[in-house]
C-alpha positions in Angstrom: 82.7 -101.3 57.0 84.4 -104.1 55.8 84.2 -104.9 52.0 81.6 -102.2 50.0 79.9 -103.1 47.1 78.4 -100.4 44.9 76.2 -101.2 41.6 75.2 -98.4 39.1 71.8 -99.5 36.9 70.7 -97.3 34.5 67.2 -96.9 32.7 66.3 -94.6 30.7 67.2 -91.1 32.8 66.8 -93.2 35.8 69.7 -93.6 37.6 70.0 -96.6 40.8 72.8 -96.7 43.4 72.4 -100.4 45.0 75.0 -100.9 48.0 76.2 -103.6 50.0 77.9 -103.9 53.4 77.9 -106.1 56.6 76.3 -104.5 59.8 75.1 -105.8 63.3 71.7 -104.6 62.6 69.2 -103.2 59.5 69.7 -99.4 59.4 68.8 -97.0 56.8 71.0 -93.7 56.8 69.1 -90.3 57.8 71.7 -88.2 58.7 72.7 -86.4 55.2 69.2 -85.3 54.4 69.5 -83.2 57.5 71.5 -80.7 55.7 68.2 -79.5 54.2 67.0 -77.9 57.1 63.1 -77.4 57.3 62.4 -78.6 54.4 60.5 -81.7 54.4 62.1 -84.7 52.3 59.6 -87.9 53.0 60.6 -91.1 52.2 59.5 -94.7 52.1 61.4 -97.6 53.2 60.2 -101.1 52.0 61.9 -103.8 54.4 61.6 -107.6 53.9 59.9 -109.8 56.6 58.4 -108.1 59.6 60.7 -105.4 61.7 59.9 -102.6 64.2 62.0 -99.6 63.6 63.8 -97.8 66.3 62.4 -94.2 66.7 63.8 -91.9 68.5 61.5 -89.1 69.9 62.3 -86.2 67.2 61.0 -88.7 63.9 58.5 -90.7 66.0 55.0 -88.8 65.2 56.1 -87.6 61.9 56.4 -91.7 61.1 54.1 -94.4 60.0 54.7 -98.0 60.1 52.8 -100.7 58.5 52.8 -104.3 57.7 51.7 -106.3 54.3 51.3 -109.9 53.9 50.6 -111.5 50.3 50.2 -115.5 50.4 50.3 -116.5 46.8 53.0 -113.7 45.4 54.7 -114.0 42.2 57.9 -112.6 41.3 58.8 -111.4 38.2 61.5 -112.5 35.9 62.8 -109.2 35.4 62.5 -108.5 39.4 64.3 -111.5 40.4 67.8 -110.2 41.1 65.9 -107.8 43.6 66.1 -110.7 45.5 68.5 -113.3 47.4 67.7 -117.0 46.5 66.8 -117.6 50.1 64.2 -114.9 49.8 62.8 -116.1 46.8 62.5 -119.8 48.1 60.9 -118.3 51.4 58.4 -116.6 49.0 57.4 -119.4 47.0 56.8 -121.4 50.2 54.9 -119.0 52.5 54.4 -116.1 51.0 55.6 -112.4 50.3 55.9 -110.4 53.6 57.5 -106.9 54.3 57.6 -103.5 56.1 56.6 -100.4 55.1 58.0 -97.3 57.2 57.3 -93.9 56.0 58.8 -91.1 57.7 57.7 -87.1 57.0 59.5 -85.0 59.4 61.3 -81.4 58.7 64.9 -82.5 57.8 65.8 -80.8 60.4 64.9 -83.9 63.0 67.2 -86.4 61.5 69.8 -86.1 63.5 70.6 -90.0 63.8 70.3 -93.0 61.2 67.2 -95.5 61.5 68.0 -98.7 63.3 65.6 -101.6 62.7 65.5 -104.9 64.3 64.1 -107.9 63.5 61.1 -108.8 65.9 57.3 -109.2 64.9 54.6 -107.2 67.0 52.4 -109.6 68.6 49.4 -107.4 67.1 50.9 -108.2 63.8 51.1 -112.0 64.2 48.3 -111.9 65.6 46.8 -110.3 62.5 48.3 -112.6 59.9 47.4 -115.8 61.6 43.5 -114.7 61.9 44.4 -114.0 57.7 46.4 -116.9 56.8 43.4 -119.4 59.2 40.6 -117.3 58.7 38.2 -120.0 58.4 39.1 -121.9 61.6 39.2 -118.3 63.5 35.4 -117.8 61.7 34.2 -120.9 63.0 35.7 -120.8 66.5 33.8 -117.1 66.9 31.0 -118.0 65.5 30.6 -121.0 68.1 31.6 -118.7 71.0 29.2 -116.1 70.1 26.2 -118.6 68.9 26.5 -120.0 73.1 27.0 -116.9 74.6 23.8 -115.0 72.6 21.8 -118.1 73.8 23.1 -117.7 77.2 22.2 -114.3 77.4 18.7 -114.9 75.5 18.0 -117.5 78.2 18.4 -114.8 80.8 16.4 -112.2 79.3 13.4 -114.6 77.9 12.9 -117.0 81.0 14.3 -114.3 83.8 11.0 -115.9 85.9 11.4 -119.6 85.0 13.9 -122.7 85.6 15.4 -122.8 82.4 19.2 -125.1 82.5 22.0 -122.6 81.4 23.4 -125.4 79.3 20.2 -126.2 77.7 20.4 -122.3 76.2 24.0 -122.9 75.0 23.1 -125.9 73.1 20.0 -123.8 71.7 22.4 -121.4 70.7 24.9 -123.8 68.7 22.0 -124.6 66.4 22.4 -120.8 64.9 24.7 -123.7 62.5 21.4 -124.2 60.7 20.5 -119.9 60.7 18.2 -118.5 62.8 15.8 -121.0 61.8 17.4 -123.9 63.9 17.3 -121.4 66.5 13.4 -121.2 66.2 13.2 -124.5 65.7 15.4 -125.8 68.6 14.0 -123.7 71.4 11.3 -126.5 72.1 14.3 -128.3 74.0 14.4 -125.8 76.8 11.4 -127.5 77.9 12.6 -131.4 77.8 11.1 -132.0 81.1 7.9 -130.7 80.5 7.0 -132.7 77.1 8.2 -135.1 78.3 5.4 -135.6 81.3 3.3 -134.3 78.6 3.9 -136.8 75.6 3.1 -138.9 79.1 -0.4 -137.7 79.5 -0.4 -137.8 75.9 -0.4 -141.8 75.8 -2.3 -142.3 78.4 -5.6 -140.5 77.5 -5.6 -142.5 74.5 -2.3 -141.9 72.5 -2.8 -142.1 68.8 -6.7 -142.0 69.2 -6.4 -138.2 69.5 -5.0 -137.6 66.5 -6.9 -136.1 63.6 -6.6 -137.9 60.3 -3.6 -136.7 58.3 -5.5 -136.7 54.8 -8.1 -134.1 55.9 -5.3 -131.3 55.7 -3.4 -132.4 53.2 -5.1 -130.9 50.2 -4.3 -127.6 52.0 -0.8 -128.7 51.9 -0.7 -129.3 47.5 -2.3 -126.0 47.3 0.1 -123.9 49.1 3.1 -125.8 47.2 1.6 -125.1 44.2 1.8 -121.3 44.9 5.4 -122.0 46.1 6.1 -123.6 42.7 5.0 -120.8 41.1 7.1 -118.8 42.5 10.1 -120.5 41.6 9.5 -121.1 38.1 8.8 -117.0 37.7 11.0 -115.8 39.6 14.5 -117.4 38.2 17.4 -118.3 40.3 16.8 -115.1 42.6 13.9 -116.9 44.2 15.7 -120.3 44.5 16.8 -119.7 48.1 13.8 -118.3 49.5 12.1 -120.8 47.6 13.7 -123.7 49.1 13.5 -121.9 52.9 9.6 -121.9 51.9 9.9 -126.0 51.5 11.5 -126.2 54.3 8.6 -124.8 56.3 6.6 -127.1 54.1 8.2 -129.9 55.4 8.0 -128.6 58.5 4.2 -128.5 57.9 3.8 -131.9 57.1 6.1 -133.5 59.4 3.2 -132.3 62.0 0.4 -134.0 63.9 -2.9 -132.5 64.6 -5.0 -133.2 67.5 -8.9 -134.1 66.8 -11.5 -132.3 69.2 -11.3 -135.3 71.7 -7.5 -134.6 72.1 -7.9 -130.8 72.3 -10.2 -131.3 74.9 -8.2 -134.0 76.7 -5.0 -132.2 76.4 -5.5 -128.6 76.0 -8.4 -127.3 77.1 -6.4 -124.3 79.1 -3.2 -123.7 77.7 -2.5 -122.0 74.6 -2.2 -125.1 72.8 -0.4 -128.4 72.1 1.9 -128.9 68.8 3.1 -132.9 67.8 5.9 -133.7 65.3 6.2 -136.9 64.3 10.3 -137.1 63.9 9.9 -140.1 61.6 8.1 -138.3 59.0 10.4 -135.8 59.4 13.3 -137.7 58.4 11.2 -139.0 55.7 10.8 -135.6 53.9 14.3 -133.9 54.3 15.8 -137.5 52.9 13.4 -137.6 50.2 13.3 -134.2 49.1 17.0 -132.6 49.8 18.9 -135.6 49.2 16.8 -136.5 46.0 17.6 -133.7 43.8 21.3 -133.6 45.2 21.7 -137.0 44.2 20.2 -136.4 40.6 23.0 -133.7 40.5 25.5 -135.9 41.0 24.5 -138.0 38.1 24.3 -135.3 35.7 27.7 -134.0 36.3 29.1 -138.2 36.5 26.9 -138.4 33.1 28.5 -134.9 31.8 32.1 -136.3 32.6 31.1 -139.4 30.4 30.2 -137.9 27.7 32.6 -135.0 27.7 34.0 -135.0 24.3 31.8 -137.5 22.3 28.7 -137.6 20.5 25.2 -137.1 21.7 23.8 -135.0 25.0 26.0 -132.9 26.7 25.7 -130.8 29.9 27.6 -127.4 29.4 28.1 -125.0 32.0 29.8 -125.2 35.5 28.8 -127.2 38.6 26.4 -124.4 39.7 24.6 -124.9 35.9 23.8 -129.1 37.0 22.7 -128.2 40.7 20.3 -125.7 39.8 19.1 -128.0 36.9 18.7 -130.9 39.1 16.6 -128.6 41.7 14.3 -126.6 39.2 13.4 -129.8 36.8 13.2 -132.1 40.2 11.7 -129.8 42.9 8.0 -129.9 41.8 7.9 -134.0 40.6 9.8 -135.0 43.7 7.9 -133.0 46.8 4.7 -133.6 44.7 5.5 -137.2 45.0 6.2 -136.8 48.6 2.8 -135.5 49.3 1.0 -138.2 47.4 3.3 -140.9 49.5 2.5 -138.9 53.5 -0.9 -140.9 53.7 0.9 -144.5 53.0 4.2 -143.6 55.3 1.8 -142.2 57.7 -0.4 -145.7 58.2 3.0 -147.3 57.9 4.8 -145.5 60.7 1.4 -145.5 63.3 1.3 -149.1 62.7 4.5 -150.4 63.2 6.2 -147.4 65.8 3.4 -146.4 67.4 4.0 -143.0 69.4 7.6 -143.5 69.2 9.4 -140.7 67.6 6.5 -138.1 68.3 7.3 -134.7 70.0 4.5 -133.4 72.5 4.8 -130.0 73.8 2.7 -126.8 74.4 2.8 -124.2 72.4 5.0 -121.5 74.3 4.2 -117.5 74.1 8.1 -116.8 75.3 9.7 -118.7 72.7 9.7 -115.6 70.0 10.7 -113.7 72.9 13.8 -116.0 73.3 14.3 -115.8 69.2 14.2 -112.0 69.5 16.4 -112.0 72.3 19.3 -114.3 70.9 18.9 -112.1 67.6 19.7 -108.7 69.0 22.5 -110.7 71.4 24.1 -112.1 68.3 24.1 -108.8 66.7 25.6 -107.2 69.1 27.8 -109.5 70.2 29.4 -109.9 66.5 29.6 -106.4 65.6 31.8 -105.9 69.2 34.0 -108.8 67.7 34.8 -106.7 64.3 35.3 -103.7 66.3 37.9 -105.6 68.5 40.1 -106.8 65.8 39.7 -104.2 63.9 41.3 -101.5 66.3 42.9 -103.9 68.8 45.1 -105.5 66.1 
């Protein structure tokens, strides 16, 4: 020991010993509380940064070692002198991070001081890097587990059919949009089929077999109507499952029927043949999500404009507009949508044609596949959070 420093700090009856000395490595001294025989004196050492004591076999199950990381810590004036400046530049930057080894042994066992070096456990970086990038880690996972649940739904759902593994994976990546885009996207499995169907389709007269939209659509206005009512009742608790409901709607509409000479023609054996029209599709989701959204944004422009002076005023966060704009506009603007479907429909069949229609057959597997890829998810998720939950 070179040059000792020793620093008495007194509060209240509290008395603090602070020394300091050079040393090849971090140790803290064990050896005197030997003296005390069996009894049991526990104590807690708080080291800064990450460190792996070095236990020898009498303290080793009696001792506990665990790591802390805080990314936005603060120091206290009154705690600064706790640390070196170094330290409390290295905090400001990146964070607090430190050790905590607790050892409850009879005194008995401490027969040599407590050597620490400085190294990290890969379990520990490992650990702080899934903290400190948890939403790049989420993402990557939840990609890896959407392909491999459709992978494995594949196998299970079409064990007796031809179905392209990579067609699956790509069904499985839609979980982006919830199960729902699963649901929805499992009609690509079967690219080769619709499209020899949307084949016979146009040849056995095309747009001839269609029924005429404006027969159904009445049916359409009454079951948004009960939707509507729904959302105006029920308050902002029913907003989501409100909207998932006009998404079906949409959905609904963006459908073709096929009139008894097309059933007929088409279907006569099968379980049945469903037609979207994609173009109509695109036409409700921009009109009636973007709508709203867009009304938002000029309600929170027009509350920034008139912050401070005289006249109307929006109060309340972001979250206050956007419901606003959804709730005043949802009813006016798909209601509007509805009475514009006939006009966009004559529109698109005159100038596109069949282009942008979907043919295909209704298939009995495909819940099967949505079940599957469900329980695959499930499982495969809650293995993740076991993993890095014990593993790390």
């Amino acid at each position: 020991m070179e040059e000792q420093e020793v620093t008495y700090r007194t509060m209240e009856n509290t008395i603090g010993v602070f020394l300091s000395f050079p040393a090849e490595k971090l140790y803290y001294p064990l050896k005197p509380t030997s003296v005390y025989g069996n009894r049991q004196v526990p104590a807690t050492i708080h080291v800064m940064e990450y460190v792996e004591p070095e236990l020898y076999p009498a303290i080793a199950s009696g001792t506990v070692t665990s790591y802390h990381y805080q990314a936005h810590f603060r120091v206290k004036p009154e705690h600064e002198n706790f640390f070196s400046p170094d330290q409390l530049r290295g905090i400001a930057a990146e964070g607090l991070r430190y050790t905590t080894i607790k050892i409850n042994t009879p005194s008995r066992n401490l027969t040599e001081d407590l050597w620490v070096r400085r190294s990290v456990p890969f379990d520990v970086k490992a650990a702080e890097s899934i903290s400190v990038h948890s939403f790049w880690y989420g993402l990557f996972f939840f990609v890896l587990c959407s392909g491999i649940a459709g992978l494995v739904a594949g196998k299970i759902a079409y064990s007796e059919e031809k179905v392209p593994a990579w067609r699956c994976l790509v069904v499985g990546l839609f979980n982006s949009l919830t199960l729902a885009g699963v649901a929805y996207a499992v009609r690509f499995l079967h690219e080769g089929e619709r499209k020899k169907l949307k084949k016979d389709f146009h040849g056995n007269g095309g747009l001839a077999l269609l029924e005429d939209p404006r027969k159904r659509h009445w049916k359409v206005i009454l079951s948004y109507v009960g939707l509507s009512v729904l959302m105006f009742i029920g308050g902002r608790i029913v907003f989501f499952p409100a909207f998932l409901a006009a998404l079906v709607l949409i959905d609904v509409l963006s459908r073709e029927r096929l009139n008894v000479e097309g059933r007929l023609q088409l279907a006569p054996e099968i379980g049945g043949v469903r037609i979207y029209d994609l173009k109509k599709l695109a036409f409700l989701v921009i009109f009636n999500i973007f709508t709203p959204s867009a009304v938002f944004l000029l309600l929170r422009a027009g509350s920034h404009l008139l912050q401070g002076g005289h006249g109307w005023r929006m109060y309340g966060g972001w979250r206050s507009h956007f419901f606003l704009a959804e709730f005043l506009l949802f009813l006016p603007v798909f209601a509007f949508s509805v009475f514009l479907l006939p006009k966009i429909d004559s529109f698109f069949r005159t100038k596109y044609g069949i282009k942008g229609l979907i043919v295909e057959r209704i298939y009995p597997g495909k819940w099967n596949f949505v079940v599957a890829y469900s329980l695959s998810f499930v499982a495969l998720t809650i293995c993740l959070q076991f993993l890095i939950q014990h593993v790390l």
